[in-house]
SEVO-250356 format. One line per 5 residues: their letters; for each residue x, y, z of C-alpha. Coordinates in pm, 1 decimal, padded with zeros to 6 digits, m for minus. Layout:
BEGIN
a) X,Y,Z  ...
***
This chain:
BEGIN
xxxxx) 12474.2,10599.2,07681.2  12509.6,10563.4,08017.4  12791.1,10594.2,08280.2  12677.5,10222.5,08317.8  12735.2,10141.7,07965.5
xxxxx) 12406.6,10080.0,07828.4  12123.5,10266.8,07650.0  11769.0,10283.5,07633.1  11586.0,10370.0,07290.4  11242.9,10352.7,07111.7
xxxxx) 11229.2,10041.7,06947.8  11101.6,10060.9,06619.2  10954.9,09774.0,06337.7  11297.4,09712.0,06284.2  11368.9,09572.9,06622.9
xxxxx) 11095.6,09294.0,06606.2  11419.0,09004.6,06580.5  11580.8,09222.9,06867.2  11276.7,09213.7,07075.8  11157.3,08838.9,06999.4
xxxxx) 11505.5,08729.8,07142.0  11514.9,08916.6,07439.1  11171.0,08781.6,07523.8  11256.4,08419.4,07465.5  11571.6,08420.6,07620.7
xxxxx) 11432.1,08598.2,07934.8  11120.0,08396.2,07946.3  11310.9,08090.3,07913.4  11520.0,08220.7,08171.5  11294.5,08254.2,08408.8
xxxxx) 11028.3,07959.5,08366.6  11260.2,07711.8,08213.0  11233.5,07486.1,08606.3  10869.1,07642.6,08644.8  10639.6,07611.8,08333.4
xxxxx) 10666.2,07262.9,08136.0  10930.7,07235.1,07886.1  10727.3,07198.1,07579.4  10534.7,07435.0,07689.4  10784.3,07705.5,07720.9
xxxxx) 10950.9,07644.0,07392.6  10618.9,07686.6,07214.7  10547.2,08006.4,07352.6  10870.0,08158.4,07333.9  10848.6,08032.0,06932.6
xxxxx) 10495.2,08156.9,06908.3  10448.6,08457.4,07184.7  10808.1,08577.8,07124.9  10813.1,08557.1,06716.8  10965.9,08865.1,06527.2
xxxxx) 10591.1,08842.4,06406.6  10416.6,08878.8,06695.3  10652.4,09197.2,06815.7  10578.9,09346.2,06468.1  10230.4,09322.2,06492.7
xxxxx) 10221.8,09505.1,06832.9  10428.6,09769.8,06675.5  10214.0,09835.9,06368.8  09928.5,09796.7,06580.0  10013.3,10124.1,06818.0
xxxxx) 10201.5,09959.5,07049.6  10557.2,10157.1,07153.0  10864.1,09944.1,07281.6  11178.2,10068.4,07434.8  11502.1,09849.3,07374.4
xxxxx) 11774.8,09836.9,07701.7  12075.1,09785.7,07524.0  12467.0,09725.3,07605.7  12732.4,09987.2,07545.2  12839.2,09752.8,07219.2
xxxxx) 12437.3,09802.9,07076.5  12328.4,09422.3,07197.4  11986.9,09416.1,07308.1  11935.5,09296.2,07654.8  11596.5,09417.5,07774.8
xxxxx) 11271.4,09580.8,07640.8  10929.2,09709.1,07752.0  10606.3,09722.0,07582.1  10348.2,09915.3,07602.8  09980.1,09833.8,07474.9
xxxxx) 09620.0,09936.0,07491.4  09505.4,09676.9,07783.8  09442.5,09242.9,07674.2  09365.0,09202.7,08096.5  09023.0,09123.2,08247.9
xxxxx) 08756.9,09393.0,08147.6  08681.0,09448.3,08488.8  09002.4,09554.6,08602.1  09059.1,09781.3,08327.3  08939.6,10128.6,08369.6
xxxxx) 08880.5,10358.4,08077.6  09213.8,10511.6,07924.2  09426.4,10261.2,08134.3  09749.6,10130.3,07922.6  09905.0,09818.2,08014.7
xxxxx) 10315.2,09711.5,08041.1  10285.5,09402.3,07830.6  10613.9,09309.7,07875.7  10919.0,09462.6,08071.9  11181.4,09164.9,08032.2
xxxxx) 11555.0,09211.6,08131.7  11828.0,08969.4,08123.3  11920.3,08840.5,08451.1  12275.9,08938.5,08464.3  12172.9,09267.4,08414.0
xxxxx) 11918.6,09332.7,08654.2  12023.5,09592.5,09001.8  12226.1,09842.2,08719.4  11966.6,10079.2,08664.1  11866.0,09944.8,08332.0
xxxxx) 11500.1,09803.1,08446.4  11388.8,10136.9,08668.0  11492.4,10307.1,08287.1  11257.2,10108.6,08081.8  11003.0,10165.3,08337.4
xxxxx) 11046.8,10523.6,08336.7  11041.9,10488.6,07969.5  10707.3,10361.3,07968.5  10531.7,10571.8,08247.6  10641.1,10879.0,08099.0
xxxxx) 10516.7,10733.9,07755.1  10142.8,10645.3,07920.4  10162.3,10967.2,08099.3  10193.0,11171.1,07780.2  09886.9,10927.8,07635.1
xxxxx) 09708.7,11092.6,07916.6  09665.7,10727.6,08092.0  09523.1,10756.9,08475.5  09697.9,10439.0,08528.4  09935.6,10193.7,08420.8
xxxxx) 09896.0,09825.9,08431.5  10061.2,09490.3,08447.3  10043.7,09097.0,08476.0  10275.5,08920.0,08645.2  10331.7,08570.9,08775.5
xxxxx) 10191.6,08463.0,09109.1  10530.0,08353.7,09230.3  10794.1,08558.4,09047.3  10879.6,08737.5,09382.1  11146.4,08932.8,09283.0
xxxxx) 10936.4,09099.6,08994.8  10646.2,09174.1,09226.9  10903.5,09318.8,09448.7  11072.3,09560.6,09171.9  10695.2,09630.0,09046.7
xxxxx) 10561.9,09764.1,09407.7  10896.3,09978.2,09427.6  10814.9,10131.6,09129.0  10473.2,10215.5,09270.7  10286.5,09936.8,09206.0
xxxxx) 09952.2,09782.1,09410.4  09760.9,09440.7,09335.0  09426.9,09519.8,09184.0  09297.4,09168.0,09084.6  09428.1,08811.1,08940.0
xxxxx) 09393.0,08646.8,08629.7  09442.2,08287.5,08453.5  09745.8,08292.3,08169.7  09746.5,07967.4,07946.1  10081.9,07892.3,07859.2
xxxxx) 10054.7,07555.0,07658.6  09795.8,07343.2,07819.7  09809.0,07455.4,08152.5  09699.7,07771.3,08294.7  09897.7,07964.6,08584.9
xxxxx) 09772.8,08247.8,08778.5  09899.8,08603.1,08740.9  09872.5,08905.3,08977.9  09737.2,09198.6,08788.9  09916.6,09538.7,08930.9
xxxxx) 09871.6,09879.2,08895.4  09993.5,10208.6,08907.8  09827.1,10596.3,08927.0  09951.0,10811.3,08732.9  09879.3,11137.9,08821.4
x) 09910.7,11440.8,08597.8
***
């Protein structure tokens, strides 16, 4: 635990509920007065679904869980073998799926920990780089991303519902 009061900790199969409502309630959060309504609500029922975290898991995936001082989860990042662009990906890359924190608890430390959680995590997979897709427009995640050492490499197109939005695909060397 923290001085903070909060934790970071492997997630494991058991924390697919945990991690489908941090990523709905944070994705929600923050595209609720962007992304069409509808839209939104399917893909935090369908992207976000203790399913869908439980399939990442048991498919070699590795999560971290940011939690509060009381054991509520309140952030997570995920870390996958690469769904971007083929082009952008380079052999052995790993990407940073998802690195969602509530907003109340973002500038306490707990975001630069899951981060950390996950480079050190790619760097033991022997990854030369770690990557990431992020909205356009989300300025304030771009702006955590290049303090933690990331550069724009590329863009891509993410559908969410009918409409597709574009993302700025980051990333980050990792040397050994």
């Amino acid at each position: 635990m923290s001085e903070a009061g909060w934790r970071v900790r492997p997630a494991t199969r058991g924390d697919a509920t945990a991690l489908a409502l941090v990523g709905a309630a944070t994705f929600l959060e923050t595209f609720a007065d962007i992304l069409d309504g509808a839209a939104v609500l399917a893909h935090c029922r369908d992207a976000n679904a203790p399913a869908a975290y439980a399939h990442y898991l048991e498919s070699g995936a590795v999560a971290w869980l940011g939690e509060t001082h009381k054991g509520a989860p309140v952030g997570f990042a995920l870390l996958i073998a690469p769904e971007l662009p083929q082009e952008l990906v380079q052999p052995g890359d790993l990407e940073l799926k998802r690195i969602y924190l509530l907003s109340r608890f973002h500038g306490i430390g707990l975001g630069a920990a899951l981060m950390d959680a996950a480079v050190a995590e790619a760097r033991a997979r022997g990854a030369p780089r770690l990557l990431l897709g992020v909205y356009a427009h989300n300025a304030r995640a771009i702006a955590f991303y290049r303090k933690q050492g990331f550069v724009p490499i590329g863009m891509r197109q993410y559908a969410v519902g009918a409409e597709l939005y574009d993302d700025v695909v980051l990333a980050r060397s990792l040397p050994n």
